[in-house]
C-alpha positions, 0 to 999 in steps of 0.5 A: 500500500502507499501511505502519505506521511505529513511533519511538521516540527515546533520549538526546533530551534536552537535558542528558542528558550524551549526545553524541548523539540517536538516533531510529528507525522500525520499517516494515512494511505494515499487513497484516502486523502482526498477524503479526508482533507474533504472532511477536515474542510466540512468540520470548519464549515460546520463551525462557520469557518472558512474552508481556507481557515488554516488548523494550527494549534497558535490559533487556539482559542475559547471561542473555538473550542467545540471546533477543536474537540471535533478535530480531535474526535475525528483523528480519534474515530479514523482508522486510516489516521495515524500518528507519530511524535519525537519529543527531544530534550534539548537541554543538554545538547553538545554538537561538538561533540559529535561533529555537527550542527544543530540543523544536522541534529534536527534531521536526524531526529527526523530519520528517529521519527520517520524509520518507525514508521516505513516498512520495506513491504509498503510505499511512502511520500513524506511531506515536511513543512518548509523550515527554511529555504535551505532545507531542498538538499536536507530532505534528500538525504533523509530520503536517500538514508531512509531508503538505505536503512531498508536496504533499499537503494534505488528509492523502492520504499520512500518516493518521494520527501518534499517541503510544503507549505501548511495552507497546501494541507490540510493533514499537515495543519493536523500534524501542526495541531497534534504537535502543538497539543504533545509540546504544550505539555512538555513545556509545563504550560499553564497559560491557557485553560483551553488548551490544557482542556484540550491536552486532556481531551486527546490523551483520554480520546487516545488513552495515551500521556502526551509526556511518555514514551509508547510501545511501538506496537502503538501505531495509532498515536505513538510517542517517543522521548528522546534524550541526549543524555541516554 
């Protein structure tokens, strides 16, 4: 079968005053999209959005709270969604030790997420959201070593690896919403009630902590903490 995978990332940057990184990936199967993006765009009509109206979890507010609920009971319900986190401590990091910089480092966090998540039997197109402009030959080569860790050398498993903007998407906008909920956690945030309430509403609806690892064998909403101190 051949699967689309959507990521999107928050608090990546180095000296952006946050503990943690979070990443994420939204799966379901190619033949499903289409729908599903449909519906996405019918749960905003039906809260008198837009249907333009761009899903990001920094635009969570009281006024929309039932329109968020909804998001989260939708993911809940699909069986053809699926999702994955990496949350990174980023408070003892040390490049130079290994050699690298922290853009290096943030793709590899990347591969982390990502090689849970492709099988050799099936086929794969991830889309990243763009993080700067830079980044074309960077998701080259996570393609290229995704590929070879399944020893896979003419691109048979991952097709494709790209950046897009998040308006192009609307499950990319739900990769940002369900990152943005797991980060929020990890900070230790308290400053809005709405979100915390929404925090609660997808580790019930998921029956999974936003703040611990998972088994893999979790394939509906899988988490993994990463630590350099490990």
């Amino acid at each position: 079968m051949e699967y689309n995978i959507y990521c999107d990332e928050s608090c990546h940057l180095e000296f952006d005053k946050s503990n943690c990184m979070v990443l994420g990936a939204v799966e379901c199967p190619k033949s499903k999209v289409h729908a599903i993006a449909a519906h996405l765009r019918t749960i905003k009509e039906k809260h008198h959005l837009s249907s333009k109206y761009e899903l990001k979890w920094t635009k969570v507010s009281p006024a929309k709270i039932a329109y968020y609920k909804e998001i989260i009971n939708y993911f809940s319900a699909n069986p053809d969604l699926s999702f994955r986190a990496l949350i990174a401590d980023k408070t003892h990091l040390n490049h130079q030790n290994f050699l690298q910089t922290h853009d290096d480092w943030y793709y590899k966090m990347y591969y982390l997420l990502l090689r849970a998540l492709v099988l050799p039997e099936d086929t794969y197109r991830i889309y990243l959201d763009i993080k700067d402009t830079n980044g074309g030959q960077k998701v080259l080569k996570l393609k290229e070593v995704l590929n070879h860790s399944l020893y896979k050398f003419y691109d048979e498993t991952v097709l494709d690896v790209k950046q897009i903007r998040s308006h192009e998407s609307e499950l990319l906008q739900l990769s940002d919403f369900l990152i943005g909920a797991i980060c929020y956690a990890n900070r230790h945030l308290t400053t809005s009630a709405c979100k915390l309430e929404l925090c609660q509403d997808l580790e019930t609806e998921t029956l999974t902590s936003l703040s611990s690892s998972t088994p893999l064998s979790n394939t509906k909403f899988n988490v993994f903490i990463w630590n350099s101190r490990c």
